[in-house]
PDB file with one MODEL, atoms N, CA, C and O in Angstrom:
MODEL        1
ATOM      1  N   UNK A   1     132.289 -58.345 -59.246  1.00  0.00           N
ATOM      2  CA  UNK A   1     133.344 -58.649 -60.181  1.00  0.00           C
ATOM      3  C   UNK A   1     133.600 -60.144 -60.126  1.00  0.00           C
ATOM      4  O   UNK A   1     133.955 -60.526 -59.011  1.00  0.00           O
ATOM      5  N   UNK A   2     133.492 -61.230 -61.206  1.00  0.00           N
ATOM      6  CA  UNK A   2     134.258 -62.258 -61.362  1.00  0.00           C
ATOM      7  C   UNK A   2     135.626 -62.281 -61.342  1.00  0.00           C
ATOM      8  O   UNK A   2     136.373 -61.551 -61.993  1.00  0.00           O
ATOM      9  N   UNK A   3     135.941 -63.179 -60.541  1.00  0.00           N
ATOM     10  CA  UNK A   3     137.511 -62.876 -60.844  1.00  0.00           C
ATOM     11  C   UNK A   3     137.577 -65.083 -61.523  1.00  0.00           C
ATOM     12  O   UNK A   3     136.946 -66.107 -61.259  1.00  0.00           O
ATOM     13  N   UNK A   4     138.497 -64.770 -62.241  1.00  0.00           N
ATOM     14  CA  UNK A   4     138.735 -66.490 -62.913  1.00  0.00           C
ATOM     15  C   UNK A   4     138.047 -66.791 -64.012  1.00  0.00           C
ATOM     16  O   UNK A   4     137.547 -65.847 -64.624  1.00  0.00           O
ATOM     17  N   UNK A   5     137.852 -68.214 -64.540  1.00  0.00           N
ATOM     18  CA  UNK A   5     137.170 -68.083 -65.831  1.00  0.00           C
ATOM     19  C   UNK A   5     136.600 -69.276 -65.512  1.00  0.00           C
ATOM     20  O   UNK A   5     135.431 -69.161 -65.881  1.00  0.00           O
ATOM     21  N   UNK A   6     136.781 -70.552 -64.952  1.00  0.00           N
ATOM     22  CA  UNK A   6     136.189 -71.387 -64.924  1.00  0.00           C
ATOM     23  C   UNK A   6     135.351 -71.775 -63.717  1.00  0.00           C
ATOM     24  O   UNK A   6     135.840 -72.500 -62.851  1.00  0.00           O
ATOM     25  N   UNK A   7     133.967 -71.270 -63.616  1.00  0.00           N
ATOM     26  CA  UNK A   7     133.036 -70.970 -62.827  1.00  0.00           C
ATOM     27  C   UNK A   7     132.011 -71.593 -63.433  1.00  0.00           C
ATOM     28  O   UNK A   7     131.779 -71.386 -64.624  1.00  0.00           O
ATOM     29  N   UNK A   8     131.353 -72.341 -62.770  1.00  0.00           N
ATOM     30  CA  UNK A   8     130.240 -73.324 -62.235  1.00  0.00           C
ATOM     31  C   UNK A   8     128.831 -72.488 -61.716  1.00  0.00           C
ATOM     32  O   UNK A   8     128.690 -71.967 -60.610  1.00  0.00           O
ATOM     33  N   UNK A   9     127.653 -72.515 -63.031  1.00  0.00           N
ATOM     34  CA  UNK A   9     126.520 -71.604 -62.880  1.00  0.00           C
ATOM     35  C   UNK A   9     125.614 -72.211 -62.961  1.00  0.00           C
ATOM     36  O   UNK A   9     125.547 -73.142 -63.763  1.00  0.00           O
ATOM     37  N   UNK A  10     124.597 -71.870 -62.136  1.00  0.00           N
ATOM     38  CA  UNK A  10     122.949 -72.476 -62.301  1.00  0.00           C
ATOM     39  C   UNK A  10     122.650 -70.965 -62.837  1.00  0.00           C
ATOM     40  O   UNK A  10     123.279 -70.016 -62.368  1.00  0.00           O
ATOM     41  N   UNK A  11     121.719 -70.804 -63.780  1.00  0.00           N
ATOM     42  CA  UNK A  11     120.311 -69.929 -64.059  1.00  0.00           C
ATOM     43  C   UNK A  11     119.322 -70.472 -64.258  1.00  0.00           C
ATOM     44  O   UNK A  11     118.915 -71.235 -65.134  1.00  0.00           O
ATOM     45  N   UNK A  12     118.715 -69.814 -62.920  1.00  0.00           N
ATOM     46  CA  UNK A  12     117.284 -70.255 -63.096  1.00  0.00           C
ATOM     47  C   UNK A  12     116.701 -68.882 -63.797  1.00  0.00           C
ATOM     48  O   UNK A  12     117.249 -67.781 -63.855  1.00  0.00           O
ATOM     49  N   UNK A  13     115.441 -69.281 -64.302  1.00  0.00           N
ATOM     50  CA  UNK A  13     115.544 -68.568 -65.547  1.00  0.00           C
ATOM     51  C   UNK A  13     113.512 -68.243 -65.255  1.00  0.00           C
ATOM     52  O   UNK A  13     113.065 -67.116 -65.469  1.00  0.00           O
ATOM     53  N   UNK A  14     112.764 -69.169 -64.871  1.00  0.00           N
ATOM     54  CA  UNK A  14     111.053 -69.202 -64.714  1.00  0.00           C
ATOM     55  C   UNK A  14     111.274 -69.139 -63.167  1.00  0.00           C
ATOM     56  O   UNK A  14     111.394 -70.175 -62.513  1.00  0.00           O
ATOM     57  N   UNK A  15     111.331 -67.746 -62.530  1.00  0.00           N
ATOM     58  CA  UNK A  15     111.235 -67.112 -61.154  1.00  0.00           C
ATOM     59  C   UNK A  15     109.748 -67.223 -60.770  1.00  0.00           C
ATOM     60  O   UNK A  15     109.386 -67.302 -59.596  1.00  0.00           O
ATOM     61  N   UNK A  16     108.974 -67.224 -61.732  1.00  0.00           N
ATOM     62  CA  UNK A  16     107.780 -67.223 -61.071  1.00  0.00           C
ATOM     63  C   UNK A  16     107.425 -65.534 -60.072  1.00  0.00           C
ATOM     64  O   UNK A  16     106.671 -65.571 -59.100  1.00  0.00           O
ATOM     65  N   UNK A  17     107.766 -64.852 -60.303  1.00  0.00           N
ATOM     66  CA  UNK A  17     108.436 -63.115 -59.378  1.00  0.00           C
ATOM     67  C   UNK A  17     108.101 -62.443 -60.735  1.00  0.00           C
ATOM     68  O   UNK A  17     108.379 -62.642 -61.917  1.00  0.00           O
ATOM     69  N   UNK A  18     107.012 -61.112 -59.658  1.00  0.00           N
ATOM     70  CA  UNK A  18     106.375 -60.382 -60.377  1.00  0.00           C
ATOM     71  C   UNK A  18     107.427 -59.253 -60.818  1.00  0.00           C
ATOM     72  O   UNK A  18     107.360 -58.572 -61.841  1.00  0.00           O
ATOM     73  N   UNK A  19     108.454 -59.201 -59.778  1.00  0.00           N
ATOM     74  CA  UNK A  19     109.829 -58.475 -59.786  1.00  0.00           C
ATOM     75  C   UNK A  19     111.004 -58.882 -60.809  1.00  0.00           C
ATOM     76  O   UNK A  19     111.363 -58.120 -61.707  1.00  0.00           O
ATOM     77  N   UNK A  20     111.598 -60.209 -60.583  1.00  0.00           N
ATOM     78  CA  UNK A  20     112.605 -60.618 -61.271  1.00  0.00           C
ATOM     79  C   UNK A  20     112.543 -61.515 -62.300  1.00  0.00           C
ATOM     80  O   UNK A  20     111.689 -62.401 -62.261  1.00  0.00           O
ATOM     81  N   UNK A  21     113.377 -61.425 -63.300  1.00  0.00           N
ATOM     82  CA  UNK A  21     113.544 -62.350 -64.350  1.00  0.00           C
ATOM     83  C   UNK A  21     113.963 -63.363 -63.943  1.00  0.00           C
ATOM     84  O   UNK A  21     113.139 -64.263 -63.786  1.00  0.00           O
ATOM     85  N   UNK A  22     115.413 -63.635 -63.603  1.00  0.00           N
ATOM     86  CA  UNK A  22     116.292 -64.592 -63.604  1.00  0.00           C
ATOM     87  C   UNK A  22     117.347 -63.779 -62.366  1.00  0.00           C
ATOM     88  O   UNK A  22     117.782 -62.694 -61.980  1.00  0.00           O
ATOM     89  N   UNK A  23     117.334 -65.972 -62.016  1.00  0.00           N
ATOM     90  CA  UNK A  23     118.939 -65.683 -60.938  1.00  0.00           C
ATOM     91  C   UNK A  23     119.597 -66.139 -61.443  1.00  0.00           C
ATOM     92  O   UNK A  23     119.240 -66.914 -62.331  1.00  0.00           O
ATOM     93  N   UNK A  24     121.135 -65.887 -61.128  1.00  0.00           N
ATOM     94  CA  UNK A  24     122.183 -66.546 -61.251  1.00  0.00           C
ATOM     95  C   UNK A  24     122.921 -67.230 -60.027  1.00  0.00           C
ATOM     96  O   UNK A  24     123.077 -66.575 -58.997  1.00  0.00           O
ATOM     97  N   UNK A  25     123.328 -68.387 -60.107  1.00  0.00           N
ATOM     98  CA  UNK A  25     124.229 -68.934 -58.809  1.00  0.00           C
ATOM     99  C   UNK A  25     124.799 -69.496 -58.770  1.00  0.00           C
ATOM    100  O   UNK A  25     124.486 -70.624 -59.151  1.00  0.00           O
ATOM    101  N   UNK A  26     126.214 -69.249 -58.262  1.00  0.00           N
ATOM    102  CA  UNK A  26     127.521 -69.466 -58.528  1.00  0.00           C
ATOM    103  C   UNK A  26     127.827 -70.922 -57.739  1.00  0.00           C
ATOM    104  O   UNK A  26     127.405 -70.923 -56.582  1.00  0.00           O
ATOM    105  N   UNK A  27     128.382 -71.958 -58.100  1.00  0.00           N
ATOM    106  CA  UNK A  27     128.202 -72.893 -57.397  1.00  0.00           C
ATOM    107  C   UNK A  27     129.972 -72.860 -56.983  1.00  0.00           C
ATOM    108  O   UNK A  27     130.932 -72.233 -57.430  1.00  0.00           O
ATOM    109  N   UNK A  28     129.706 -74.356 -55.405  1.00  0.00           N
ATOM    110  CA  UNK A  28     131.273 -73.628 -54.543  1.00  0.00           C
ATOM    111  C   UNK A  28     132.124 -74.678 -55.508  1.00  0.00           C
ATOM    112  O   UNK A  28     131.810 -75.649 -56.197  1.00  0.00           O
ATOM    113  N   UNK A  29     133.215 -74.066 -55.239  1.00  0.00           N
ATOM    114  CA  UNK A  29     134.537 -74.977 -56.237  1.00  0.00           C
ATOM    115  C   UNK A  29     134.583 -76.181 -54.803  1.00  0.00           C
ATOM    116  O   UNK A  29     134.201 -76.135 -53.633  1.00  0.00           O
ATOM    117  N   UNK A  30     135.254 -77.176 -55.649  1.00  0.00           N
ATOM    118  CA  UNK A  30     135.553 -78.321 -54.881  1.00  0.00           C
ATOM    119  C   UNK A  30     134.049 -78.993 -54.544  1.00  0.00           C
ATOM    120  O   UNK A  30     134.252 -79.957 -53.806  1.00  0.00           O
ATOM    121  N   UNK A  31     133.376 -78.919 -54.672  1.00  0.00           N
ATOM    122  CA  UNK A  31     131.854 -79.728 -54.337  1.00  0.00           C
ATOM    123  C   UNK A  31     131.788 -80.919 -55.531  1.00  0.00           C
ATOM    124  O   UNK A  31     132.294 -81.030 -56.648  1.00  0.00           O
ATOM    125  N   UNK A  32     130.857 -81.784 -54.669  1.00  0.00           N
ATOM    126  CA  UNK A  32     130.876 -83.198 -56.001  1.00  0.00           C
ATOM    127  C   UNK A  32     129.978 -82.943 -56.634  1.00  0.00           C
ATOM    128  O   UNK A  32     129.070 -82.425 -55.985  1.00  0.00           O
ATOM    129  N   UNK A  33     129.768 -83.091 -57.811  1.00  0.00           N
ATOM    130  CA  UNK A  33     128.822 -82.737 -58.916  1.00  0.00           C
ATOM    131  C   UNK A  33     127.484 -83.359 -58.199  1.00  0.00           C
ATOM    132  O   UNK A  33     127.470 -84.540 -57.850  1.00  0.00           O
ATOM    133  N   UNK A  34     126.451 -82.562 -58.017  1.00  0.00           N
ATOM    134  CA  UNK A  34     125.403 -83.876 -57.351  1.00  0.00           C
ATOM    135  C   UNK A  34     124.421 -84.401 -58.698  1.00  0.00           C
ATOM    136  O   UNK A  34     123.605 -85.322 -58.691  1.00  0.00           O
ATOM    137  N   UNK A  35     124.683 -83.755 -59.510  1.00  0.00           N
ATOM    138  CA  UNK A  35     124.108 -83.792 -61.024  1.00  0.00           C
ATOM    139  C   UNK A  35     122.712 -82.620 -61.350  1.00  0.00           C
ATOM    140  O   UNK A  35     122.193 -81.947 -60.459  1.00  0.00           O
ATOM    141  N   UNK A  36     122.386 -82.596 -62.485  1.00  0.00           N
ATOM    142  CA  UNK A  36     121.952 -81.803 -62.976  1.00  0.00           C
ATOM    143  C   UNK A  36     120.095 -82.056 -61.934  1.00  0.00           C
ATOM    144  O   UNK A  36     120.119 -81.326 -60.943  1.00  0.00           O
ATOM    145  N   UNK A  37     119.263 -82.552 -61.996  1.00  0.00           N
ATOM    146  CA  UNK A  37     118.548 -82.827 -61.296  1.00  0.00           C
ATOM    147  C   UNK A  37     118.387 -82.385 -59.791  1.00  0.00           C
ATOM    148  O   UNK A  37     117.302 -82.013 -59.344  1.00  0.00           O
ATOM    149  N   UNK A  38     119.709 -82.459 -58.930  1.00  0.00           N
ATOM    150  CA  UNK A  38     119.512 -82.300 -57.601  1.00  0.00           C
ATOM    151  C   UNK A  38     119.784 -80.843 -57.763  1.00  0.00           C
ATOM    152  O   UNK A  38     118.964 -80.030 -57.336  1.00  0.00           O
ATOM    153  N   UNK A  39     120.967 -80.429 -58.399  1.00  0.00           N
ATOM    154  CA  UNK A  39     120.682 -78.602 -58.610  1.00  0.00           C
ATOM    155  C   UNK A  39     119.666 -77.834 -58.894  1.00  0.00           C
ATOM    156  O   UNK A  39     119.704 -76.722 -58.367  1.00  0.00           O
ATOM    157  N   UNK A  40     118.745 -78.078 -59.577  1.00  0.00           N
ATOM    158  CA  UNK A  40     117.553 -77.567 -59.877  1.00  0.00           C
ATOM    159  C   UNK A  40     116.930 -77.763 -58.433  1.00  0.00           C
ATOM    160  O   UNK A  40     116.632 -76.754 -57.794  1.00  0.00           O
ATOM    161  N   UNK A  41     116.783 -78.656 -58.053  1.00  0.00           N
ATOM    162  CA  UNK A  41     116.115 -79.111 -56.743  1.00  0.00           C
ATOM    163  C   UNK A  41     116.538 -77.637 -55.700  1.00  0.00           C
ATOM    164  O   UNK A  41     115.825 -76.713 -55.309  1.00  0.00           O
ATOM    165  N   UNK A  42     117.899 -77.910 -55.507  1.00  0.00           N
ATOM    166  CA  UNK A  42     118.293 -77.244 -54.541  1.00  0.00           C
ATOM    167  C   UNK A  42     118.211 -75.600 -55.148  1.00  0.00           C
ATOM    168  O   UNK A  42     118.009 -74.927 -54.137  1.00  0.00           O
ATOM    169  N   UNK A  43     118.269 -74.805 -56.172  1.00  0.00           N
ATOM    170  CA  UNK A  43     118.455 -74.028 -56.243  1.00  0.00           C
ATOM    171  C   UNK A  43     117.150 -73.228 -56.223  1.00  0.00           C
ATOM    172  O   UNK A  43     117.096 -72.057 -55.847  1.00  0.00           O
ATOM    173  N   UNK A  44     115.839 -74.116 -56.761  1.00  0.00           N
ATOM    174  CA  UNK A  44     114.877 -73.602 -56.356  1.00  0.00           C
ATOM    175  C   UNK A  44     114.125 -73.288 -55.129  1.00  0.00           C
ATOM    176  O   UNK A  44     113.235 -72.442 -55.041  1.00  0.00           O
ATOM    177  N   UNK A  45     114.713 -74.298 -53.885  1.00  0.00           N
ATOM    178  CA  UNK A  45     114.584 -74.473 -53.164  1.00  0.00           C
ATOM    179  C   UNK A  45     115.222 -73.102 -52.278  1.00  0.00           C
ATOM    180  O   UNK A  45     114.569 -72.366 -51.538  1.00  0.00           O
ATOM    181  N   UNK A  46     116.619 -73.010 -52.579  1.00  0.00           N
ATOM    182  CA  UNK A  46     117.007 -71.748 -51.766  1.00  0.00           C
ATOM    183  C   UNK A  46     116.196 -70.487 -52.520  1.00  0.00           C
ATOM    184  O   UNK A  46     115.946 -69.508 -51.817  1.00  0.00           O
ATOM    185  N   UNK A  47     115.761 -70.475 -53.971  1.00  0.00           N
ATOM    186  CA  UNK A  47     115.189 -68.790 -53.945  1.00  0.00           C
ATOM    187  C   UNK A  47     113.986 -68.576 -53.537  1.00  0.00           C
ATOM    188  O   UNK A  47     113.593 -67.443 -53.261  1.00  0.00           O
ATOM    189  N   UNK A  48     113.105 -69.839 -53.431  1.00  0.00           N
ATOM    190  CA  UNK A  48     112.045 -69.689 -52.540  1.00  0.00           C
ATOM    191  C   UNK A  48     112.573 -69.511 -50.892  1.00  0.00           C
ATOM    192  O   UNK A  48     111.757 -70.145 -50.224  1.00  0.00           O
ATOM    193  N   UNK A  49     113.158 -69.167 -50.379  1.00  0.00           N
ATOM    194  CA  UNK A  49     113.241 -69.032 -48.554  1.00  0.00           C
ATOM    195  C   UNK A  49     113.548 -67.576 -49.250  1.00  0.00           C
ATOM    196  O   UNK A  49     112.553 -66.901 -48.987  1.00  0.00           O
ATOM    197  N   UNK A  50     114.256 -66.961 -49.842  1.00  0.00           N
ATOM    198  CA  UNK A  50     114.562 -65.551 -50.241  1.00  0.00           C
ATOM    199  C   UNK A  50     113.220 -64.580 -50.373  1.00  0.00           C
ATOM    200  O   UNK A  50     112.546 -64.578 -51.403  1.00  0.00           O
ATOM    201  N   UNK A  51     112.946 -63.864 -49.373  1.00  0.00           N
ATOM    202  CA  UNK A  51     111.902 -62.540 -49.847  1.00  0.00           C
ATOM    203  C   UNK A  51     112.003 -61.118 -49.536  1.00  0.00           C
ATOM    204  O   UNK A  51     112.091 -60.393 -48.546  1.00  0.00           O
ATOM    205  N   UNK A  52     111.941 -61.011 -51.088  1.00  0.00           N
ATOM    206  CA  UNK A  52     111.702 -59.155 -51.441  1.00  0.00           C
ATOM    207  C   UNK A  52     111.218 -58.329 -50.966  1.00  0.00           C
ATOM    208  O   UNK A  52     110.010 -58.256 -51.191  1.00  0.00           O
ATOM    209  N   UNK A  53     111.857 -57.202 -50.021  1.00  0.00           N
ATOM    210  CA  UNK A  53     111.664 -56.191 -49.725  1.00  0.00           C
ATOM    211  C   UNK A  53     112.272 -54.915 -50.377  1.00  0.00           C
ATOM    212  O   UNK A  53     113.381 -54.407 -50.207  1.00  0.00           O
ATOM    213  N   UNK A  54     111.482 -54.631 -50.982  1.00  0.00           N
ATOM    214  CA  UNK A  54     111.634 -52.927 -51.946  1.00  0.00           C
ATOM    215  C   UNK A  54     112.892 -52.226 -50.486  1.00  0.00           C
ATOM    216  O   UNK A  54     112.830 -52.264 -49.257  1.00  0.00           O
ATOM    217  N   UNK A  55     113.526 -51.869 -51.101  1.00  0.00           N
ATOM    218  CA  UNK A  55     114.342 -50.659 -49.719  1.00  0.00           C
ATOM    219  C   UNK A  55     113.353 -49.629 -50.146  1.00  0.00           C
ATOM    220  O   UNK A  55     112.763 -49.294 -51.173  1.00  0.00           O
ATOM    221  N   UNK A  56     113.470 -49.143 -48.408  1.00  0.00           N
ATOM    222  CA  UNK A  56     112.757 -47.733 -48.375  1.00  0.00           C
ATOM    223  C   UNK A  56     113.153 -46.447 -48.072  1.00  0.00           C
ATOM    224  O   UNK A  56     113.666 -46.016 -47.039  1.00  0.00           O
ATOM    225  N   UNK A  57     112.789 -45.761 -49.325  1.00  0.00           N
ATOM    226  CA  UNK A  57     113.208 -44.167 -48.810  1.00  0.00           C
ATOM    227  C   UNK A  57     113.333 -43.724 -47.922  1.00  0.00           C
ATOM    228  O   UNK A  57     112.649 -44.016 -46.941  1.00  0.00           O
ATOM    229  N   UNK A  58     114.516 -42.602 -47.921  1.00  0.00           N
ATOM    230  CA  UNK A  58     114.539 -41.527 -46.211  1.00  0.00           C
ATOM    231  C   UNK A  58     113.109 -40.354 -46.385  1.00  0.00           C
ATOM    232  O   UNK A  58     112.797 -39.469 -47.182  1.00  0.00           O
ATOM    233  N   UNK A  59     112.677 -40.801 -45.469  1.00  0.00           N
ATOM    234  CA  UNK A  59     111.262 -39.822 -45.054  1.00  0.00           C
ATOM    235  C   UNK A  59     112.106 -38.942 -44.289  1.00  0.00           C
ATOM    236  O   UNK A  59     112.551 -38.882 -43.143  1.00  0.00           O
ATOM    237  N   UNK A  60     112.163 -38.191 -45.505  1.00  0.00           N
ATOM    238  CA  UNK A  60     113.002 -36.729 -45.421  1.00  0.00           C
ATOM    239  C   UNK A  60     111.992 -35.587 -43.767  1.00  0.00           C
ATOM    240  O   UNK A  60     112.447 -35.039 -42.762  1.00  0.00           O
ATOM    241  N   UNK A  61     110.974 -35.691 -44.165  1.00  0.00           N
ATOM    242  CA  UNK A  61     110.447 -34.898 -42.572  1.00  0.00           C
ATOM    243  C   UNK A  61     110.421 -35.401 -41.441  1.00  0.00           C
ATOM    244  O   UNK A  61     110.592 -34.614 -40.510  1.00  0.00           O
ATOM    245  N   UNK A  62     110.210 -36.818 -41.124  1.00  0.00           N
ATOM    246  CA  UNK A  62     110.853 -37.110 -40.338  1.00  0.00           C
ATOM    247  C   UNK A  62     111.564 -37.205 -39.880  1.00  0.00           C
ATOM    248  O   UNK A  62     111.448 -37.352 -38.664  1.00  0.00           O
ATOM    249  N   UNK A  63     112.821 -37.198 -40.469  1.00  0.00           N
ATOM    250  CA  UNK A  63     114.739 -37.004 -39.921  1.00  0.00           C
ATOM    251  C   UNK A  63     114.679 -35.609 -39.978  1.00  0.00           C
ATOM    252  O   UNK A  63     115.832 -35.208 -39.821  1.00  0.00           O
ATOM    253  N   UNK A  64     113.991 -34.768 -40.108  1.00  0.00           N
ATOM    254  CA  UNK A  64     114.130 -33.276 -40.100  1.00  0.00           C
ATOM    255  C   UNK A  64     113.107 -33.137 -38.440  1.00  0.00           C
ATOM    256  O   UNK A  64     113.303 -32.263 -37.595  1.00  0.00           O
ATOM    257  N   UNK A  65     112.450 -33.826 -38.380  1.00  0.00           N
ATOM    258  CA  UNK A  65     111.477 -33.348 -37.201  1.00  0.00           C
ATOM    259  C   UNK A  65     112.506 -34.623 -36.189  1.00  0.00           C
ATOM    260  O   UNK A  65     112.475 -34.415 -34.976  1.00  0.00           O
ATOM    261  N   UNK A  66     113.063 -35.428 -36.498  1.00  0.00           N
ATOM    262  CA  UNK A  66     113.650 -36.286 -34.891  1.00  0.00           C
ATOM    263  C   UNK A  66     114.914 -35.385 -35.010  1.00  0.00           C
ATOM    264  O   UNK A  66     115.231 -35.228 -33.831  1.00  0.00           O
ATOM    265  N   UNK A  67     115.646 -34.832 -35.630  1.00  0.00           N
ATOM    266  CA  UNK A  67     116.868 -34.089 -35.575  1.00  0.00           C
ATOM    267  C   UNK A  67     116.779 -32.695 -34.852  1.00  0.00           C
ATOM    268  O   UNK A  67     117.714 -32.324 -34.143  1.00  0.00           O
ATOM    269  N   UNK A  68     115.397 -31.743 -35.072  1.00  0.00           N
ATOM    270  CA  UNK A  68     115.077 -30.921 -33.915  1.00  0.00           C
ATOM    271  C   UNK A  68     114.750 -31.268 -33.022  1.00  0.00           C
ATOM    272  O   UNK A  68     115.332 -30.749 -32.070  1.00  0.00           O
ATOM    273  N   UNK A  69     113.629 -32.353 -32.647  1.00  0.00           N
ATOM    274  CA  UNK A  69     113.518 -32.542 -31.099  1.00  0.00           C
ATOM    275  C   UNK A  69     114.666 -33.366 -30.371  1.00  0.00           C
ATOM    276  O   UNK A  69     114.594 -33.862 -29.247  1.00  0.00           O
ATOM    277  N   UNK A  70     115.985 -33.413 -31.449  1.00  0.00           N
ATOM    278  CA  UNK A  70     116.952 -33.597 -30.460  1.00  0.00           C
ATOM    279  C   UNK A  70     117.873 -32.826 -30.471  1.00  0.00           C
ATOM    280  O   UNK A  70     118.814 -32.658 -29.695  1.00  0.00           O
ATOM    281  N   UNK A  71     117.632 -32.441 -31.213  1.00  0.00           N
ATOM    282  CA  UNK A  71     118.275 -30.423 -30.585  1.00  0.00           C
ATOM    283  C   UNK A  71     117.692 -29.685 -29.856  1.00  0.00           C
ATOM    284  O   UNK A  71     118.382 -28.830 -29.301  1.00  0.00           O
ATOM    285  N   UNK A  72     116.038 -29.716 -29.532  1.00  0.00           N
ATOM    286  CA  UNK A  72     115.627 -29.364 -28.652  1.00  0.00           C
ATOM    287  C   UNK A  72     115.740 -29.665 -27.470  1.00  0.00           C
ATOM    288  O   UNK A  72     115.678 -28.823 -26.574  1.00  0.00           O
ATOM    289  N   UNK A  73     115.996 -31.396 -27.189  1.00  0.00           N
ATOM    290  CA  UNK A  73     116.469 -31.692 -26.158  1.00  0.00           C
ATOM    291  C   UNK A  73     117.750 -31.406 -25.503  1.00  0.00           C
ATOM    292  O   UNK A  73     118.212 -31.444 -24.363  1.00  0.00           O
ATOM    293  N   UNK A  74     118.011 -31.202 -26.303  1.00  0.00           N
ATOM    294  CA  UNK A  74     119.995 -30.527 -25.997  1.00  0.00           C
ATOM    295  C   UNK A  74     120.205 -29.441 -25.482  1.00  0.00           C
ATOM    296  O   UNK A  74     121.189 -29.171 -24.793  1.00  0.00           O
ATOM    297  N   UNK A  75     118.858 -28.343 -25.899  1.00  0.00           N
ATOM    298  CA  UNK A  75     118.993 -26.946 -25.543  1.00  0.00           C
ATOM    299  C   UNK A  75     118.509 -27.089 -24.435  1.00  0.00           C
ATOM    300  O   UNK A  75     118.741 -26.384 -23.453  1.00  0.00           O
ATOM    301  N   UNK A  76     117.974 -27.785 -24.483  1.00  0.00           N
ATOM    302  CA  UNK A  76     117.166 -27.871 -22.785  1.00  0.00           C
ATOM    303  C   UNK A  76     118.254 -28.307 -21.779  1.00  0.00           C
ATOM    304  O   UNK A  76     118.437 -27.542 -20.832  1.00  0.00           O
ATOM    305  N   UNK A  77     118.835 -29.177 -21.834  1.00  0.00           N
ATOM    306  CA  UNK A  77     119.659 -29.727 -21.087  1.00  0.00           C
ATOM    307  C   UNK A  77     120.649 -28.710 -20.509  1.00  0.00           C
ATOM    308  O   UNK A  77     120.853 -28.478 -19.317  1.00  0.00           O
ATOM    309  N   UNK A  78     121.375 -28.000 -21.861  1.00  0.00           N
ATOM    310  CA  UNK A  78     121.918 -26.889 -21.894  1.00  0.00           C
ATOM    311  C   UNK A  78     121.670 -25.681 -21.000  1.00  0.00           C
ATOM    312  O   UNK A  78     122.568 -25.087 -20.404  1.00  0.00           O
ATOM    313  N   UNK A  79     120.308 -25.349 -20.953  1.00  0.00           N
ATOM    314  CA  UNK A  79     119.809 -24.128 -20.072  1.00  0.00           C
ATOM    315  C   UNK A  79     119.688 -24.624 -18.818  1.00  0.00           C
ATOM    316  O   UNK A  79     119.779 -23.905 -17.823  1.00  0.00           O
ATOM    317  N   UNK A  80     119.457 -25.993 -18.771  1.00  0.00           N
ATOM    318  CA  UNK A  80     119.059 -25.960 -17.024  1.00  0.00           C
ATOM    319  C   UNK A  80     120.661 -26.126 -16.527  1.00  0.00           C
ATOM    320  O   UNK A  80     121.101 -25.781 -15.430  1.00  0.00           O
ATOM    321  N   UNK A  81     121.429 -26.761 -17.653  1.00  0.00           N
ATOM    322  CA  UNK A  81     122.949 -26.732 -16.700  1.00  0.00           C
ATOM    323  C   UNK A  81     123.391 -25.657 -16.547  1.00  0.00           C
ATOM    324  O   UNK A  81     124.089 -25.447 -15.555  1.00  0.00           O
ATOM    325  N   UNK A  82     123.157 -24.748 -17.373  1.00  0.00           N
ATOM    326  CA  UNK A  82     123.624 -23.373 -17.113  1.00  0.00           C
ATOM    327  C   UNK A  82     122.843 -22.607 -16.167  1.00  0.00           C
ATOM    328  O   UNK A  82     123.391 -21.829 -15.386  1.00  0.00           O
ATOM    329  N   UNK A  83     121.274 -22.831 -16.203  1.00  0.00           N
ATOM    330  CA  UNK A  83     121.110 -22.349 -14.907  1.00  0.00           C
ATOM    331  C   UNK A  83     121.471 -22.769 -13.349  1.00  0.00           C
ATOM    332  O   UNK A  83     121.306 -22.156 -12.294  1.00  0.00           O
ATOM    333  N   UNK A  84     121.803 -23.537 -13.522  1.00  0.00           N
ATOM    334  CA  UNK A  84     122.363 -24.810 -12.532  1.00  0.00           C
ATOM    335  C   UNK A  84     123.502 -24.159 -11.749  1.00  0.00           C
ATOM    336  O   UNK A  84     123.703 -24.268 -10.539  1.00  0.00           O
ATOM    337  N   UNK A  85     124.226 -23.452 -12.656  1.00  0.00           N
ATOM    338  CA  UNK A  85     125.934 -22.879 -12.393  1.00  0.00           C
ATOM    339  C   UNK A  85     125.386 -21.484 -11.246  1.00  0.00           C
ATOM    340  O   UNK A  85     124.636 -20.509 -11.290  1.00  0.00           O
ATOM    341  N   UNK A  86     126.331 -22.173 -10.260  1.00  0.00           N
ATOM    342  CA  UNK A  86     126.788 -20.804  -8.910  1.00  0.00           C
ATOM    343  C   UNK A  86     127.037 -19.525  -9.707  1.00  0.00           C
ATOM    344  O   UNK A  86     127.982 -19.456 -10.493  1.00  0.00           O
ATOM    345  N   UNK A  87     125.842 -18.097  -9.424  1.00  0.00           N
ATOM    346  CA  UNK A  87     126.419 -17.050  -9.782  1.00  0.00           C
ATOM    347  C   UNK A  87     127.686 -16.307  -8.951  1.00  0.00           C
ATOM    348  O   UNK A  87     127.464 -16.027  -7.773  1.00  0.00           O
ATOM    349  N   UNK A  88     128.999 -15.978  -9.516  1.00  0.00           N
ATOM    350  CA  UNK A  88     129.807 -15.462  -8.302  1.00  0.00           C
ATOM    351  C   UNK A  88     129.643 -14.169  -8.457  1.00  0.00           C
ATOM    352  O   UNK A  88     130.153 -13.382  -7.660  1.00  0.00           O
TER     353      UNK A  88
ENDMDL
END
């Protein structure tokens, strides 16, 4: 959400990214104008250090297979403490 109206934007617009079109970037209030030239500089500069990683799906059988063998481990734990216990 923007909140205000008078906001200070770079778009870069030729990403060169097989992924993205365009960034947007909000520049900080109170900074000295460094002029149009050094922004480009700098803004290309920060989206190149930036790299894309796709997020990755829950590998649904795997959290199904580590969630039993740690219930299996539990039952185990379970039986030997209980066998463990003094019969009176």
């Amino acid at each position: 959400m923007l909140k205000g109206v008078n906001k200070h934007v770079v778009e870069v617009v030729d990403m060169e990214s097989e992924y993205f079109e365009k960034a947007i970037l909000f520049l900080r209030a109170g900074r000295p104008d460094p002029g149009e030239g050094v922004l480009r500089q700098r803004a290309g500069e920060y989206l190149r250090t930036i790299k894309y990683r796709p997020r990755q799906g829950i590998d649904w059988q795997k959290a199904l297979l580590a969630g039993l063998a740690a219930a299996g481990v539990l039952l185990a734990v379970g039986l030997v403490v209980w066998l463990s216990l003094p019969l009176w």
